[in-house]
N, C-alpha and C positions, 0 to 999 in steps of 0.2 A: 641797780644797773640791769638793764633789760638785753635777755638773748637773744641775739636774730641770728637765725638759720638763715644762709643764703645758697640757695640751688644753681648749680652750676653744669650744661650740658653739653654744650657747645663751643667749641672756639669763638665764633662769631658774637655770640652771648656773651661769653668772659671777656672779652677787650671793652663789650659798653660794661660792664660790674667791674671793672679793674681800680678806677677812681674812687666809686663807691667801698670797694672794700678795704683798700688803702686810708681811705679816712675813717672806719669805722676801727682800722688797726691802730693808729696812732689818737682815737679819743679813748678817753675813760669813762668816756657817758655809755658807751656799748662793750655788750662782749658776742664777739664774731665768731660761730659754727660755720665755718665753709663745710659745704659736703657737693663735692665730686661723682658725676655719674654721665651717661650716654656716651655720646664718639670721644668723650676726653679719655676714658679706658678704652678705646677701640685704635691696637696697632696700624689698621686701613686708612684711618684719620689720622694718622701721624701723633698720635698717643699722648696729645695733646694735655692729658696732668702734668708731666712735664716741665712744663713751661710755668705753671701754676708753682709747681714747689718749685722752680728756678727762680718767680718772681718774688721768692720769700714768704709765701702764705703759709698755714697752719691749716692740714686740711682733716675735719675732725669726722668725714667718714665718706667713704668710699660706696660707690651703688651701682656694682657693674648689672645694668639689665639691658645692654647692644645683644642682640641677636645674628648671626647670619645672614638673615632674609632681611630685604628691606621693603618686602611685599605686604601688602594691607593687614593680613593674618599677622605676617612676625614685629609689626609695629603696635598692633592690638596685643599681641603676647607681652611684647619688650615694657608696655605700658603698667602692666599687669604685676609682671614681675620688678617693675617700678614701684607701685605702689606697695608693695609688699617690704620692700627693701629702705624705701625711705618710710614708712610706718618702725620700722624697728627703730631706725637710725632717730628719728622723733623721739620714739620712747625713753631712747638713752640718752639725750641729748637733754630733751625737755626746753626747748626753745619758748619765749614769749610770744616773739612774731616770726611768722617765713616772709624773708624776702624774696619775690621772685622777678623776673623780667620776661618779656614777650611771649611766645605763642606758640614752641613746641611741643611735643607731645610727653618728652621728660618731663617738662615742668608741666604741664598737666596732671600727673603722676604724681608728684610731688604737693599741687594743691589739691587732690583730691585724697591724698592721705590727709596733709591738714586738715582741711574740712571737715572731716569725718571723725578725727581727733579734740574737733575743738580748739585748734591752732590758728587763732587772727593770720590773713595774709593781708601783707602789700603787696603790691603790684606796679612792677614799672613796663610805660607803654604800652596802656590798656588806650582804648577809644580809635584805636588805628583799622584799618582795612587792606587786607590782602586776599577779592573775593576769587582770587585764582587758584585757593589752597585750599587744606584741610584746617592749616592755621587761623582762618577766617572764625570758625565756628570754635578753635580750642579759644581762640583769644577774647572772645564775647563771652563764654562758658566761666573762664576765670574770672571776667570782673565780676561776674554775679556772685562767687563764690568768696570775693577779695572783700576787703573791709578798710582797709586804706592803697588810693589809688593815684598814683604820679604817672600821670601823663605827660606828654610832650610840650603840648599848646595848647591854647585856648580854644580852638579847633574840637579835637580830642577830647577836652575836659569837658564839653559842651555835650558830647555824644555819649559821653560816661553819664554823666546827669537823665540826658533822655533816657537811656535804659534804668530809672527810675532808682540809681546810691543819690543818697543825702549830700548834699554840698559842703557839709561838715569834714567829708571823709577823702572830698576830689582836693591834690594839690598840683595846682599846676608849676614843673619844677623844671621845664626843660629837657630835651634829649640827652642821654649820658656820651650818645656818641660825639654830639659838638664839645663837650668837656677834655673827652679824648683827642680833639683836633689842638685844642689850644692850649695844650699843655706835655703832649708829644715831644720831643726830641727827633726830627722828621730827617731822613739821611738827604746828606746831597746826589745828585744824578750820577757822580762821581761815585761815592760809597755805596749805593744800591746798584749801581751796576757790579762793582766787583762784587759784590755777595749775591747776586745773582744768574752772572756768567754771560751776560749782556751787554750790550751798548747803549743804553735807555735815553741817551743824545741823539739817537733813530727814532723816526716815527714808532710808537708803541702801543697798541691799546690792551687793555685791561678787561677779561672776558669772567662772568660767574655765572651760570647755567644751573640753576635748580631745578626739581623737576615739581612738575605741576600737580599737585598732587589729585586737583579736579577733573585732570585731562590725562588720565593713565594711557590710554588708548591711542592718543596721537604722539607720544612722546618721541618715536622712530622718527616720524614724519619730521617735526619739531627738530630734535638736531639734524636730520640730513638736509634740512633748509636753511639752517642757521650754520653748519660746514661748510655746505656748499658755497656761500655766499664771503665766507671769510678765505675760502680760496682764490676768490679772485681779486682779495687787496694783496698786496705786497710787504703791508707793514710787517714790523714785530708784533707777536702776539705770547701775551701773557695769560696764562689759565690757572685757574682755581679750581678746587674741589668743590662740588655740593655740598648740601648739607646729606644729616644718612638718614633720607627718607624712600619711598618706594620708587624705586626710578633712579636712582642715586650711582648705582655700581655700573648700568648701561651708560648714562654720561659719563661716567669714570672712562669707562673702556673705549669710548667714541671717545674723548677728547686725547687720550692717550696712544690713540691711534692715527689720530689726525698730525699729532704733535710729532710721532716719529717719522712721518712724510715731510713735513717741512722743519726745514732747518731753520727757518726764522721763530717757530714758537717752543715755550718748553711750559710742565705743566708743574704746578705746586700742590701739595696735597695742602699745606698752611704755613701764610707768609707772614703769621704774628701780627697785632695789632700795628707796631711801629712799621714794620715793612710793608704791610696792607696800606698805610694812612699815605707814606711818602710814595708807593705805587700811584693813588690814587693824584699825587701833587706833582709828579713827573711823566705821567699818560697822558698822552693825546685826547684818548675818549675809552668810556667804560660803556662795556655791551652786553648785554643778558638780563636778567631778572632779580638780582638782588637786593634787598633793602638797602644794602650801602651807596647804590646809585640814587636812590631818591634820598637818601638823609645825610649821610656824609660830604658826597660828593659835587653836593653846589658850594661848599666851603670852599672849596678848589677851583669853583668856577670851571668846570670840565664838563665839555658834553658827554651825553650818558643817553644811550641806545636802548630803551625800556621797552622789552621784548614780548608783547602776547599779558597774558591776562592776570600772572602771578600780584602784580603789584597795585591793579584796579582798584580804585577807588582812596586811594595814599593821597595827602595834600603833596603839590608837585610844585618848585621851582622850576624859571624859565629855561632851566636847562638841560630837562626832558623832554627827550622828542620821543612819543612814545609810533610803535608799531606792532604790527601783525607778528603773528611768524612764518606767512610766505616769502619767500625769497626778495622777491622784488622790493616787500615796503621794507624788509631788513636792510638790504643795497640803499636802497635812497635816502634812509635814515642811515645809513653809516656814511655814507656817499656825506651828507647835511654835516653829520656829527665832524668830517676830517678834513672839507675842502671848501665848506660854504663860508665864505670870505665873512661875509655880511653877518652872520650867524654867530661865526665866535667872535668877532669884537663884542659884541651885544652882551656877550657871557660876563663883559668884565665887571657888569649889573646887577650878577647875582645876586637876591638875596633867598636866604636859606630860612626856612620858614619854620624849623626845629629848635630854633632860640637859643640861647640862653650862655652856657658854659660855666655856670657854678653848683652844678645837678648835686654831686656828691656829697659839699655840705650843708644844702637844703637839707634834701634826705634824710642823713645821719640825725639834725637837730632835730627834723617833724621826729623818728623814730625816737630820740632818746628822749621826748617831750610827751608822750604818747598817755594816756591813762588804760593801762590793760585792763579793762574791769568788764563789768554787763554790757553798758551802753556801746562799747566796741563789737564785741561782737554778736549781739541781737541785731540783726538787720531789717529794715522795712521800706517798701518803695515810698517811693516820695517822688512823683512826678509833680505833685503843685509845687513842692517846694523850686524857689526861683533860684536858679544858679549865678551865683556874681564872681 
């Protein structure tokens, strides 16, 4: 029975791996090492392990390396003191393979001790593009480094290939986030508003702002054009936390500033997978740069306001209308996303281009099928090889 390490950083991250780890708890073909580290031990972030051992999990080690700073330096430190802390947690654990998902710099951390251990990685969500990030170049980095790789789509799996893994090793298994839409427990308008303190029967939208991490420099600019702008609807407006990258603490304190001027918005540091998904199913329109607007969010058939350059080059459903971040194309694109007649009937066409909704026990079975041995992990390009 083969051990998988699974890395866990982020809230955002643990709701798509929450499926995934649940079936890997209730088979006896695996034995599951959670280990916990980044903003899930960071108080700022709403100290989100938490939630993890409220959801019943076993968490078999802890990796506090959040730093203070979310400036270039303290995210190069935090990495550092990353790979150090999951190199021990490896050693004592002694996992088969690391499971990991997406593109931040924890999990960067985390396969780069693998690696250098000799620890097979998979990887969920490789082949994807966010060329507005620092994520862009972590998430390429990994698939070189990974040795089995689940992608989204065919899409994706086709781009893992051109960067020259063998097709033996690409599984195209679908997005984990669609698994979590359709199998959710989603509140009604009714019950998310009382646990929210809202009327969400009112016009609402749904706002996440991360910072860019390839545009340090304009970031001031960036929210006071994206404030500015959301001052002149009326709606309710719902806010989210960043994630805790460079730039992270200034959007905290702008949107938390913003939010005690008007009595229509309030701000969340994290509204849990279940309350995230049914926000997304009772909002008018989602606004800002998150990956949950291009992947979750056309399940919902909801316009979604994809802001400036984080999300470039992402396969997109018709239900991005993508814009700047001057004032103006932000207006006209929210202006489109909440009154354009025409626009959202058309939305009820959606289709969501992330597939699938049975990710977890794909997953589970390729890993518990796996032959750990040379041929895994010796890697060699293969660009003739034809991908099917």
């Amino acid at each position: 029975m083969p051990k998988v390490a699974v890395v866990t950083g982020s809230r955002a991250e643990y709701g798509l791996l929450y499926w995934i780890l649940k079936e890997m708890e209730q088979t006896e073909a695996i034995e599951l090492q959670l280990i916990v580290t980044g903003m899930h031990l960071a108080p700022e972030f709403g100290m989100t392990i938490n939630t993890i051992l409220e959801d019943g999990f076993k968490v078999a080690g802890k990796i506090d390396m959040q730093l203070s700073s979310a400036s270039g330096q303290g995210i190069a430190r935090s990495t550092g003191i990353g790979i150090i802390g999951l190199a021990e947690a490896f050693e004592r654990l002694k996992p088969d393979i690391l499971l990991i998902l997406g593109d931040r710099y924890e999990i960067f951390a985390a396969a780069s001790a693998a690696m250098c251990m000799g620890i097979p990685i998979a990887h969920i969500s490789g082949g994807e593009s966010t060329e507005g990030a620092i994520d862009e170049q972590i998430r390429h980095a990994i698939t070189k480094m990974a040795h089995i790789h689940f992608p989204a789509n065919d899409f994706y799996a086709n781009r893992i290939h051109k960067m020259g893994e063998e097709s033996w090793r690409i599984f195209c298994v679908g997005d984990p986030a669609i698994e979590n839409i359709s199998k959710a427990a989603l509140l009604s308008c009714e019950e998310l508003s009382e646990l929210l303190g809202m009327d969400l029967s009112k016009e609402t939208i749904l706002i996440t702002y991360h910072p860019v991490t390839n545009e340090r420099d304009s970031l001031k600019y960036q929210m006071d054009e994206l404030l500015g702008v959301l001052n002149k609807f009326s709606c309710q407006k719902v806010f989210t936390y960043p994630n805790a990258d460079e730039g992270s603490s200034y959007i905290i304190s702008r949107i938390v500033d913003f939010a005690s001027g008007d009595r229509n918005s309030k701000v969340f540091k994290n509204l849990g997978m279940t309350n995230y998904l049914s926000m997304l199913k009772h909002a008018k329109a989602v606004v800002g740069n998150s990956s949950s607007g291009i992947v979750e969010a056309p399940s919902f058939c909801i316009p979604v306001v994809n802001i400036g350059n984080r999300q470039q080059g992402r396969l997109q459903a018709s239900n991005i209308i993508d814009c700047t971040n001057e004032a103006d194309s932000i207006e006209k694109a929210l202006w489109k996303a909440l009154y354009d007649e025409s626009f959202i009937k058309s939305l009820k066409d959606t289709v969501n281009p992330y597939g699938g909704g049975n990710t977890s026990k794909q997953i589970v079975r390729i890993l518990a099928g796996i032959e750990y041995d040379k041929k895994l992990l010796v890697k060699k390009l293969a660009y003739e090889d034809d991908f099917k």
